[in-house]
VEXFITOR-497584 format. One record per residue (C-alpha): x, z, y negated. Coordinates in nm, 2 decimals, padded with zeros to 4 digits. Layout:
// residues N
REC       x       z       y
REC       X       Z       Y
...
//
This chain:
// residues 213
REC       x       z       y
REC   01.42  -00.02  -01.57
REC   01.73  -00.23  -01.65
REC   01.89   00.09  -01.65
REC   01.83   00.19  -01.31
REC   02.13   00.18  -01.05
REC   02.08  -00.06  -00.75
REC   01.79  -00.26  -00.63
REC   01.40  -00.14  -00.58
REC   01.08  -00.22  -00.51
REC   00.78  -00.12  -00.75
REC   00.43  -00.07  -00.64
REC   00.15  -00.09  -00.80
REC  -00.22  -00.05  -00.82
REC  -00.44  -00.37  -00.87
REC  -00.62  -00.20  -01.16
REC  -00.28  -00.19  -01.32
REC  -00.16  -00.51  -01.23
REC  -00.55  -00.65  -01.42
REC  -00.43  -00.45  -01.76
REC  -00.11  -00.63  -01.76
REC  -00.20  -00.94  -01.68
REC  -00.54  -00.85  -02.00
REC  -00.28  -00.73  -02.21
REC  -00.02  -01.03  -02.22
REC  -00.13  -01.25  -01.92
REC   00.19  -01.28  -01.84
REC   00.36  -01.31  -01.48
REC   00.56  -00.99  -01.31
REC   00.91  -01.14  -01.42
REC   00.76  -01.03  -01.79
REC   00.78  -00.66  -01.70
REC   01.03  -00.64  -01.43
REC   01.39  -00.71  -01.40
REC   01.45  -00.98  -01.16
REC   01.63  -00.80  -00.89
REC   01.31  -00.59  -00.87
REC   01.03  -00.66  -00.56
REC   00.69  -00.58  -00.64
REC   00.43  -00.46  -00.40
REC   00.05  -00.47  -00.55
REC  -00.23  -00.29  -00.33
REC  -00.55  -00.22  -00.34
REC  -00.54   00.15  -00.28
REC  -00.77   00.29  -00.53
REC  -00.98   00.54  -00.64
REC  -01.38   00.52  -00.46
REC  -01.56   00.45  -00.78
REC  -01.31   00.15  -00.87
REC  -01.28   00.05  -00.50
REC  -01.68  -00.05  -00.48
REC  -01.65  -00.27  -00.76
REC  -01.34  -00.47  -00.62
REC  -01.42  -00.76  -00.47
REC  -01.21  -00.99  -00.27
REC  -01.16  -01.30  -00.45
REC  -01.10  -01.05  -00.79
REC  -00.84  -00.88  -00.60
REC  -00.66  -01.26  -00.49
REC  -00.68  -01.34  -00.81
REC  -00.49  -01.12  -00.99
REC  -00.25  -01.07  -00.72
REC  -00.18  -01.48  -00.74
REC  -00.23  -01.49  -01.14
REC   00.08  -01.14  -01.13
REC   00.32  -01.32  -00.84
REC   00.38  -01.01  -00.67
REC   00.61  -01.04  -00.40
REC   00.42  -00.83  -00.09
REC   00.06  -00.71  -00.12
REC  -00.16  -00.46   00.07
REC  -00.52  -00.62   00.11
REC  -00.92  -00.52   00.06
REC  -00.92  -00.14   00.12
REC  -01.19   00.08   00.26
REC  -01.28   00.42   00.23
REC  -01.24   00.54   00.60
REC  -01.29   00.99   00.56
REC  -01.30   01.26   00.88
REC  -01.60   01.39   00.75
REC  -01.80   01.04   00.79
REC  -01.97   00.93   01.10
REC  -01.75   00.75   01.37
REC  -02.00   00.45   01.33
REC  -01.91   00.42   00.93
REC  -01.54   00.46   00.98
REC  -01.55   00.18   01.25
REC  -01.78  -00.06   00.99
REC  -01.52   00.00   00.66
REC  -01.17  -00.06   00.95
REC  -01.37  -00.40   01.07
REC  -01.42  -00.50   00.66
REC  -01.08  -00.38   00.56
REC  -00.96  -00.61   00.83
REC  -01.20  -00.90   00.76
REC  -01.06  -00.88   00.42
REC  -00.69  -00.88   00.56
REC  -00.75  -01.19   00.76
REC  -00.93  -01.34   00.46
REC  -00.63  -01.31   00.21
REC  -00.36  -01.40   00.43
REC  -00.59  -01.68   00.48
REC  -00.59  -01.77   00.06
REC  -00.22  -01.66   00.01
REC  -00.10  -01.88   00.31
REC   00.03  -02.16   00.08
REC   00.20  -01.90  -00.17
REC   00.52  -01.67  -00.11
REC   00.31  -01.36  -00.12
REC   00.32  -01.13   00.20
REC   00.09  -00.94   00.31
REC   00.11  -00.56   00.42
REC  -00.14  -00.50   00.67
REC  -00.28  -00.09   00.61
REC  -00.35   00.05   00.96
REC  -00.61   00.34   00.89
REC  -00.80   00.54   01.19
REC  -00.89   00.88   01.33
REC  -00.86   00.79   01.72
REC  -00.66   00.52   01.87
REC  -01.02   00.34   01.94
REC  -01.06   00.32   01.55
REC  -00.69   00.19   01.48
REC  -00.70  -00.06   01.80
REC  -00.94  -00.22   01.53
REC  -00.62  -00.30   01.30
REC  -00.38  -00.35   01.53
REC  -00.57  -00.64   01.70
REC  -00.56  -00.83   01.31
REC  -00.19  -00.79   01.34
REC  -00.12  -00.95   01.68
REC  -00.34  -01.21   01.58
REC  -00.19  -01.25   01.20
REC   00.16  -01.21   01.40
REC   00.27  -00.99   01.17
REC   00.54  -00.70   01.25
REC   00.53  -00.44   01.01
REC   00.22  -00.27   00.86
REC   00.11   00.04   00.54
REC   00.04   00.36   00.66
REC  -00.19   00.59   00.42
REC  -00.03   00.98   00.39
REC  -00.13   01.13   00.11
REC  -00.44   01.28   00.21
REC  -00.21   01.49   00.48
REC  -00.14   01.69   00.14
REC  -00.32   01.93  -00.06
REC  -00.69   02.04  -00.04
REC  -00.80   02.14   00.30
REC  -00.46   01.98   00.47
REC  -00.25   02.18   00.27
REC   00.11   02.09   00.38
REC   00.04   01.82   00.67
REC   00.34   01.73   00.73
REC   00.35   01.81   01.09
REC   00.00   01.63   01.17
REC   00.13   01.35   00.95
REC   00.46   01.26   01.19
REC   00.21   01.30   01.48
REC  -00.01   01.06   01.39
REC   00.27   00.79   01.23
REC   00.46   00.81   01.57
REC   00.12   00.75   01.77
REC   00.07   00.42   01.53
REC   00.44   00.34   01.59
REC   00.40   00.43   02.02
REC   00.05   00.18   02.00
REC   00.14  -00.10   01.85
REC   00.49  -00.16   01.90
REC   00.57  -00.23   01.52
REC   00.88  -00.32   01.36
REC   00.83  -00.13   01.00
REC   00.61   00.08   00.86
REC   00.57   00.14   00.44
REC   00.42   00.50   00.45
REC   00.21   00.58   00.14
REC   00.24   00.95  -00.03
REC   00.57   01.09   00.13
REC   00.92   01.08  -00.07
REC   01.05   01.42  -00.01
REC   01.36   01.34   00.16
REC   01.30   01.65   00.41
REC   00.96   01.49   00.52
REC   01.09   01.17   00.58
REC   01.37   01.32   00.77
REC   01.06   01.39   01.02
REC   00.97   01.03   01.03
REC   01.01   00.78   01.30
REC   01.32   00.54   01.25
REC   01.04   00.27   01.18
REC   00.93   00.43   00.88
REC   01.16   00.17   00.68
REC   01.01   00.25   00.36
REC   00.85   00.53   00.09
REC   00.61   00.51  -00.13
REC   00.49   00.79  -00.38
REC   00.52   00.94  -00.75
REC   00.82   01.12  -00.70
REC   01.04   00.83  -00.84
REC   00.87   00.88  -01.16
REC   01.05   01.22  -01.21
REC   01.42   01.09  -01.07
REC   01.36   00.75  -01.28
REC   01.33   00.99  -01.59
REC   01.14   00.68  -01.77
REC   00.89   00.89  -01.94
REC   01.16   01.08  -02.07
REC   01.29   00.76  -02.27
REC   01.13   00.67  -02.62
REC   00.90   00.37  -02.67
REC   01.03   00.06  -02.81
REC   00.79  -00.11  -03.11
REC   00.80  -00.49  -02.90
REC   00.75  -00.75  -03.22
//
């Protein structure tokens, strides 16, 4: 990563950031050159997700030092019932007001993820924001792609503008879009990308591994 041109931000799943710190318990600076920001979030798969609890999840974020983190996901599906979607938005927000509660005295941010079918389901998020004052928020788009969705591109501007239109936000870090013609589609407030297409452009797993002694 030394190698790379410029300044970036890496982002990274909790589970990950819990290997790292098993395997060498050692701080971000340890893996990532300094001009590097590092987002950790808690965006994982279902199975993992049930087992994560919140003071795990501060923990390892505190023990890594990442520099922004998204908080205490919730599964939130079309295919559930209105009422369950509403009960996992209300916990993932709980959970957002509890860890920027525990990482007040620390320089951690924290990304606030807006999920929601209907405007009353996201209302849910946006009133943690105003009352957490805080301008910019994670938007969840990969599941606009693939499966059922197939290429939901379209559907996906729609409902990132109507997030952008309600709440009046500053910035928005959307999750599972880096194709350059997709983002083209976005909102100026989409400030920033986050997927696996860098993996390809970075060529890293093209490079051979070094024996560390």
């Amino acid at each position: 990563m030394d190698g790379l041109p410029g300044k970036d931000t890496v982002m990274m799943k909790i589970t990950d950031v819990e290997t790292l710190l098993r395997h060498r318990g050692e701080v971000r600076t340890a893996y990532f050159p300094e001009r590097f920001s590092t987002i950790t979030g808690g965006i994982i798969h279902d199975d993992e997700l049930k087992e994560l609890r919140w003071s795990r999840e501060r923990n390892a974020v505190q023990a890594f030092g990442s520099d922004f983190h998204i908080p205490t996901d919730y599964p939130v599906y079309g295919d559930m019932e209105k009422s369950q979607r509403k009960s996992n938005i209300k916990k993932m927000m709980d959970g957002t007001r509890w860890m920027h509660d525990k990482l007040r005295t620390t320089s951690i941010q924290i990304i606030p993820l807006i999920k929601g079918y209907t405007t009353e389901e996201r209302a849910i998020c946006y009133e943690t924001l105003r009352e957490l004052d805080v301008p910019y928020c994670a938007y969840y788009g990969a599941q606009y792609f693939g499966g059922k969705m197939g290429n939901g591109i379209n559907k996906l501007n729609e409902d990132v503008r109507e997030v952008v239109n309600e709440l009046g936000v500053d910035g928005v870090l959307l999750i599972g879009l880096q194709a350059k013609d997709g983002l083209a589609k976005m909102p100026p407030e989409v400030v920033a990308a986050a997927g696996q297409r860098w993996i390809r452009k970075s060529e890293l797993r093209d490079l051979p591994m070094k024996r560390v002694s």
